[in-house]
C-alpha positions in Angstrom: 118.2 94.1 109.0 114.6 94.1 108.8 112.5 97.0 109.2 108.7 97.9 109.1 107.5 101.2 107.8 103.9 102.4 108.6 103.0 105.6 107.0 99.8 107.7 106.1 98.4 109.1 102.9 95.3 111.1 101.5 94.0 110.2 97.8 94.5 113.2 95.1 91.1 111.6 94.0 88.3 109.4 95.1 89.6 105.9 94.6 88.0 103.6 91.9 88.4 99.7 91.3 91.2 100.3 88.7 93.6 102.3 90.4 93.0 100.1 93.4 94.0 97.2 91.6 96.3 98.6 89.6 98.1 99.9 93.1 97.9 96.0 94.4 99.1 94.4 90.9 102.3 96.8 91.0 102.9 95.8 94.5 102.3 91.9 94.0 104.3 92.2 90.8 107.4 94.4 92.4 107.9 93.9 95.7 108.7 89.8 95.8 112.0 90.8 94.5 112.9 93.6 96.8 111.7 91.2 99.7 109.0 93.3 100.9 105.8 92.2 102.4 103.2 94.4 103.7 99.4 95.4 103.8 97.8 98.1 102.1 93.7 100.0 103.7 91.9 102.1 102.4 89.3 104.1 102.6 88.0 106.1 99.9 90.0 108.9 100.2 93.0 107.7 103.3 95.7 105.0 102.3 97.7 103.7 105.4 100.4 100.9 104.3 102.8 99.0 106.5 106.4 97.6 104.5 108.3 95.3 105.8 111.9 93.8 104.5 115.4 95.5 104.1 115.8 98.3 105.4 117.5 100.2 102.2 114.5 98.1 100.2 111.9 99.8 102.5 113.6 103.1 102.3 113.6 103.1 98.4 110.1 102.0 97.9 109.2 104.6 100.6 111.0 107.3 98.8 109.4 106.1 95.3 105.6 106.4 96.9 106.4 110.0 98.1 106.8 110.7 94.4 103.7 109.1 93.6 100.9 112.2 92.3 98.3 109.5 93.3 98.4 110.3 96.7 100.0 113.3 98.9 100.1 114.2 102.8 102.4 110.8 102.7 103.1 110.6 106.5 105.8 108.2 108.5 103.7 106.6 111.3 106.2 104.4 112.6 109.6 103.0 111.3 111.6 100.5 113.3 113.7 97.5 113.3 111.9 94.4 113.7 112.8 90.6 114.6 110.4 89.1 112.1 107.6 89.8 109.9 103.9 90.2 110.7 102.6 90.4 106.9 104.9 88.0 105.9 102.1 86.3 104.1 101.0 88.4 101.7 103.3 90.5 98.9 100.3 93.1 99.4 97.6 92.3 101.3 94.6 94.8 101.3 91.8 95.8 103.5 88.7 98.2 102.8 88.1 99.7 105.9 84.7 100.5 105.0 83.7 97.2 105.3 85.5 97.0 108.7 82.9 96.7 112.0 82.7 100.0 113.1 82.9 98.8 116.5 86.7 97.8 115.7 87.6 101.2 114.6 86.2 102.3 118.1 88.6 100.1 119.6 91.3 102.6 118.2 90.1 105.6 117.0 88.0 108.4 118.9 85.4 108.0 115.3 84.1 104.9 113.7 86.5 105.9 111.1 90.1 105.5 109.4 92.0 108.5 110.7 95.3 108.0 110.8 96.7 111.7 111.0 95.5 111.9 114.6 96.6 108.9 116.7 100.0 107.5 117.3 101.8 105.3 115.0 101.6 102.5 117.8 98.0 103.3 118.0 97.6 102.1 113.9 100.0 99.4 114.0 98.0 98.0 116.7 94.8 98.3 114.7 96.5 96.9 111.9 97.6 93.4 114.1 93.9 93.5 115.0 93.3 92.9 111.3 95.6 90.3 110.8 94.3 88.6 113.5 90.6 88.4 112.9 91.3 87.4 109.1 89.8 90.7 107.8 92.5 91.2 105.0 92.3 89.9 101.5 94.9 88.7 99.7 
């Protein structure tokens, strides 16, 4: 069954081009063999990922990234089952939303800003699709 996790996390510290990439080359490296998928923004100091792929794969990795003392406030936007992938393209795809148009974050957000903590999970994943659909994510 597949599943797709969105969750919500603030940075223990301000994030630098190594840890980013060190993040996206763990996640491009692991997650083809647990069959996940998924998309990883940021901000400087606000991660929000979305997982998709078995639901006992998701659950793991989800548990695993609660551990993680890179990032805490981890916070389940949305979990449910799902009839097929919408990342199924990229192992980790990533988007800095600070390069986003602010006028996209308006769409969704009261602030031209990345705030996850006070919308709804639908609210996020529908920003997210946004992204997917005007090509704004890097592989």
């Amino acid at each position: 069954m597949l599943v797709r996790c969105l969750y919500a996390s603030r940075l223990t510290s301000k994030l630098s081009a190594s840890l980013l990439s060190d993040i996206l080359d763990q996640s491009r490296r692991n997650n083809p063999a647990r069959g996940i998928t998924g998309l990883l923004c940021h901000t400087q100091s606000v991660f929000v990922q979305v997982l998709e792929g078995d639901r006992e794969q998701v659950s793991i990795l989800l548990a695993k990234l609660m551990q993680d003392d890179r990032h805490q406030a981890v916070t389940v936007l949305l979990f449910e089952e799902i009839a097929e992938r919408a990342f199924s393209g990229w192992t980790m795809g990533q988007v800095n939303i600070d390069l986003v148009n602010p006028g996209l974050l308006l769409k969704y957000f009261p602030q031209p800003k990345l705030d996850p903590f006070t919308g709804t999970g639908r609210t996020a994943m529908a920003f997210l699709m946004e992204l997917v659909a005007t090509g704004a994510i890097g592989a």
